[in-house]
N, C-alpha and C positions, 0 to 999 in steps of 0.2 A: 504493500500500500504506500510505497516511498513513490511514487509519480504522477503527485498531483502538479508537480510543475507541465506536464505533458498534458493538462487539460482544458489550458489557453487556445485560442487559435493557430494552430502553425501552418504553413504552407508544407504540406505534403507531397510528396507524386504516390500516386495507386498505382502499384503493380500493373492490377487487372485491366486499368481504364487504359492504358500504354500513354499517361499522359497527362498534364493539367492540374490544377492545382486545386486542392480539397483543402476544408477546413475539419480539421479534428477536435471534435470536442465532447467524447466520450473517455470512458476510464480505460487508460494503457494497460491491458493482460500479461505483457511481457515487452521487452526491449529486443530488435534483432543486431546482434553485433558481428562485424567481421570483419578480419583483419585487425583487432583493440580498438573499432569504432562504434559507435552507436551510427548505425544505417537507417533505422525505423522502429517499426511499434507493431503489436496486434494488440488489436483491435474487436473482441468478438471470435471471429473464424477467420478475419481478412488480414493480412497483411498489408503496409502502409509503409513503401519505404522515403528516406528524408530525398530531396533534390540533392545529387553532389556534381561539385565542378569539378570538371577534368582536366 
């Protein structure tokens, strides 16, 4: 229950939508990390990963 900082508005990318930016505002089920980063969130069943620059 430590991420209620993750219940603000963030600009996300969805996975599934291949695209576009959502606003998350439900409670984070888990963090997805890789590589020692936080990439994203689930959310329910869905993953939600963050926008990264390359």
């Amino acid at each position: 229950m430590g991420f209620r900082e993750y219940l603000k508005p963030l600009p996300i990318l969805s996975n599934d939508m291949g695209g576009g930016e959502i606003y998350l505002n439900h409670p984070v089920e888990k963090i997805i990390i890789d590589d020692n980063k936080v990439v994203g969130v689930v959310v329910g069943d869905e993953e939600h990963f963050f926008k990264t620059v390359h």
